[in-house]
Kinemage of the C-alpha trace (Angstrom):
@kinemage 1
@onewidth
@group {chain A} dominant
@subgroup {mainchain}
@vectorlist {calphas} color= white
{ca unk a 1} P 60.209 85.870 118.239
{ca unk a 2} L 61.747 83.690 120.770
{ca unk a 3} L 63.486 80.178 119.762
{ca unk a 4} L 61.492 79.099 122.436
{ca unk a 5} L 57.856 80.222 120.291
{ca unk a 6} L 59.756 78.998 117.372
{ca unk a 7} L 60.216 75.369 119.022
{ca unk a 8} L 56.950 75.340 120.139
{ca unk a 9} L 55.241 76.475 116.631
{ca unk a 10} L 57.317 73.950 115.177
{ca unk a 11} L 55.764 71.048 117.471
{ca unk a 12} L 52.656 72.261 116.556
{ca unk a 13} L 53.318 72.196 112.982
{ca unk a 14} L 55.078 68.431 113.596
{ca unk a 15} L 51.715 67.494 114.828
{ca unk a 16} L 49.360 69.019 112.106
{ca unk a 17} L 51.561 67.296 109.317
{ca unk a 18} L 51.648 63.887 111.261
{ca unk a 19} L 47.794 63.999 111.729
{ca unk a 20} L 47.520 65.010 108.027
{ca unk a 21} L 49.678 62.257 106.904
{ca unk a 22} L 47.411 59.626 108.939
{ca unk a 23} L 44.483 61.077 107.107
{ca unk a 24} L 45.819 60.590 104.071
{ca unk a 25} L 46.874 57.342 104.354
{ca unk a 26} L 43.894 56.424 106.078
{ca unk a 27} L 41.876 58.095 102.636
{ca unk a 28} L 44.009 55.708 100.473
{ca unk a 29} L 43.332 52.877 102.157
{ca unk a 30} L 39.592 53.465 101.997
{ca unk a 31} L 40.106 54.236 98.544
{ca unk a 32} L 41.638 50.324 97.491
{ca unk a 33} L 38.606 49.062 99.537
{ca unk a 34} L 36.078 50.860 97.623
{ca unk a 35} L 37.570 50.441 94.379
{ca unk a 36} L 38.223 46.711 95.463
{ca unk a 37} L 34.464 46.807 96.592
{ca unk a 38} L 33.865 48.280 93.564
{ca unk a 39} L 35.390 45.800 91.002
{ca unk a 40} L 33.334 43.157 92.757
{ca unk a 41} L 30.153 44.939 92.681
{ca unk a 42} L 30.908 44.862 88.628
{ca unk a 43} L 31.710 41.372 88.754
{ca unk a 44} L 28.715 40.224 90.472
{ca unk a 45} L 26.665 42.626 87.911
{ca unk a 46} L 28.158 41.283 84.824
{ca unk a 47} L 27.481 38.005 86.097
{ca unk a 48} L 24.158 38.154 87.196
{ca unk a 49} L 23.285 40.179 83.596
{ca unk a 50} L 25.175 37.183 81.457
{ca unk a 51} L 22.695 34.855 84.181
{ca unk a 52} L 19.480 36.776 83.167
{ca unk a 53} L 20.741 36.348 79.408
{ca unk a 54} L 21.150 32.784 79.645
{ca unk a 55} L 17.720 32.288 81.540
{ca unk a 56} L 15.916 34.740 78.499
{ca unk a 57} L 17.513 32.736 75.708
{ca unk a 58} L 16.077 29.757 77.688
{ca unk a 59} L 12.849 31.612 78.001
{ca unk a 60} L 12.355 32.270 74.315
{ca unk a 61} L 13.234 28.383 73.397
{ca unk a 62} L 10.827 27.526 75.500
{ca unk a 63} L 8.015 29.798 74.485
{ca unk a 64} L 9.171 28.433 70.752
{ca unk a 65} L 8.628 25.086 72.019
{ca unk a 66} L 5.195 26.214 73.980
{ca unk a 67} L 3.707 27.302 70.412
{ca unk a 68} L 5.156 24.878 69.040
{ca unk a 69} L 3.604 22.048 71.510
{ca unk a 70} L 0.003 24.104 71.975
{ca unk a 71} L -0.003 23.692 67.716
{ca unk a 72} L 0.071 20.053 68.020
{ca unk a 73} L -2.179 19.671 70.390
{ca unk a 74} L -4.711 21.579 69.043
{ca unk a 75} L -3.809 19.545 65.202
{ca unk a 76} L -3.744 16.511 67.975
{ca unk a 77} L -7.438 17.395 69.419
{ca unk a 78} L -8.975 17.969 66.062
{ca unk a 79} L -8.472 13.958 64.942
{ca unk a 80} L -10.216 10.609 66.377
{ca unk a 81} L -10.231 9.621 70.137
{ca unk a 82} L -7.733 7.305 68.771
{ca unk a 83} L -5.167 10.152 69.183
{ca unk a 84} L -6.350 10.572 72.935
{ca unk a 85} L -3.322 9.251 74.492
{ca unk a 86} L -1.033 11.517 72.609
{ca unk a 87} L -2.974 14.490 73.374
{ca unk a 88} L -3.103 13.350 77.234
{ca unk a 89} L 1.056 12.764 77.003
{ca unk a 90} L 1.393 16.073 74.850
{ca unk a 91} L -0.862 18.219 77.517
{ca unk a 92} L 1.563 16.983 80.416
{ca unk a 93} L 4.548 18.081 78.050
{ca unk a 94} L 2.759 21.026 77.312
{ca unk a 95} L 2.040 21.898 81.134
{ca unk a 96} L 5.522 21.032 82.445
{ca unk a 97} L 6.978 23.450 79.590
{ca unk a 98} L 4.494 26.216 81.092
{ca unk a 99} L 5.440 25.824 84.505
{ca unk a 100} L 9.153 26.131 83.353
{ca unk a 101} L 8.286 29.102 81.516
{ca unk a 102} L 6.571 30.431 84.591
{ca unk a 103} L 9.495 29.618 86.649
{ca unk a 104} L 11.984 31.160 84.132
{ca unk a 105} L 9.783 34.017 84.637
{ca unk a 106} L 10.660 34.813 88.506
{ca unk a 107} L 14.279 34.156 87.670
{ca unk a 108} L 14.121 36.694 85.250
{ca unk a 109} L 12.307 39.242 87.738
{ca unk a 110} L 15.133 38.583 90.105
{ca unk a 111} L 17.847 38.816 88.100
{ca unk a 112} L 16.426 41.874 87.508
{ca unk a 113} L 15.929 43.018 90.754
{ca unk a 114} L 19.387 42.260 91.510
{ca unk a 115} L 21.207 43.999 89.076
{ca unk a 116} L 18.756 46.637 89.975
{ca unk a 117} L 20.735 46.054 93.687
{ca unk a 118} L 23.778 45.591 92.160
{ca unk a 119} L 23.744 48.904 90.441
{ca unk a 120} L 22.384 50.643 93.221
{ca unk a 121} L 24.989 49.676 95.498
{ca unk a 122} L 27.638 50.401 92.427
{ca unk a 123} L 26.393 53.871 92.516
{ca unk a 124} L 26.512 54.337 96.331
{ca unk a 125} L 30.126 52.924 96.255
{ca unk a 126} L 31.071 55.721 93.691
{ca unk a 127} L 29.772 58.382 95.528
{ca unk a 128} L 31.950 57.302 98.395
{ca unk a 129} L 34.655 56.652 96.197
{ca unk a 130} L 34.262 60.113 94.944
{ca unk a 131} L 33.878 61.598 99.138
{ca unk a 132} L 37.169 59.719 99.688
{ca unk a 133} L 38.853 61.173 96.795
{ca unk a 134} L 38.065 64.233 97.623
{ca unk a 135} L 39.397 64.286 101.238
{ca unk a 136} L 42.453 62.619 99.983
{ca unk a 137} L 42.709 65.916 97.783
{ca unk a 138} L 41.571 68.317 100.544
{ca unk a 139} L 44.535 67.015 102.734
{ca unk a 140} L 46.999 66.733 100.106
């Protein structure tokens, strides 16, 4: 072998470890974005779930306090006209809590949906995570 072939496989070799180098730097980088991506997609996911917590404790009270209201009006519509006002002021109580609890409702279904989203997009983050990884590993 010539030190002429020698230089030139050398090059060669100079220029398959530089491009391997980029790609590995390149896979690292992507990695701290995903992971970064990653961490958020957690935080948004534990917030939205401590959300949809909140909004079902809410929920409950209120369904307590829908009974609870819906009881008294029926106690309420059982006695003399002269409890008529009450009942009116009661059944506008009564259909404010309802639309609240209807309202609570749809949060609940999107919270839902959006951890759903969350998740989902958690999951298609790993799998990149894990495609990244494994180039970094392929090149190393």
């Amino acid at each position: 072998i010539s030190l002429a072939a020698v230089s030139c496989q050398k090059k060669e070799c100079d220029k398959i470890l530089n491009t391997v180098t980029d790609n590995l730097e390149k896979a690292e980088f992507h990695i701290v974005e995903i992971t970064n991506q990653n961490q958020k997609l957690d935080s948004n996911a534990r917030r939205a779930s401590e959300e949809l917590e909140t909004i079902r404790t809410e929920n409950k009270l209120l369904n307590n306090k829908y009974s609870s209201l819906l009881n008294k009006l029926k106690d309420m519509e059982a006695h003399s006209i002269e409890t008529s006002l009450k009942t009116k002021e009661l059944k506008k109580e009564l259909s404010h809590v309802k639309d609240k609890n209807c309202s609570n409702v749809v949060k609940i279904e999107d919270k839902t949906r959006r951890i759903d989203t969350l998740l989902l997009e958690k999951s298609v983050v790993a799998e990149q995570l894990a495609c990244v990884s494994a180039e970094k590993r392929y090149f190393e």
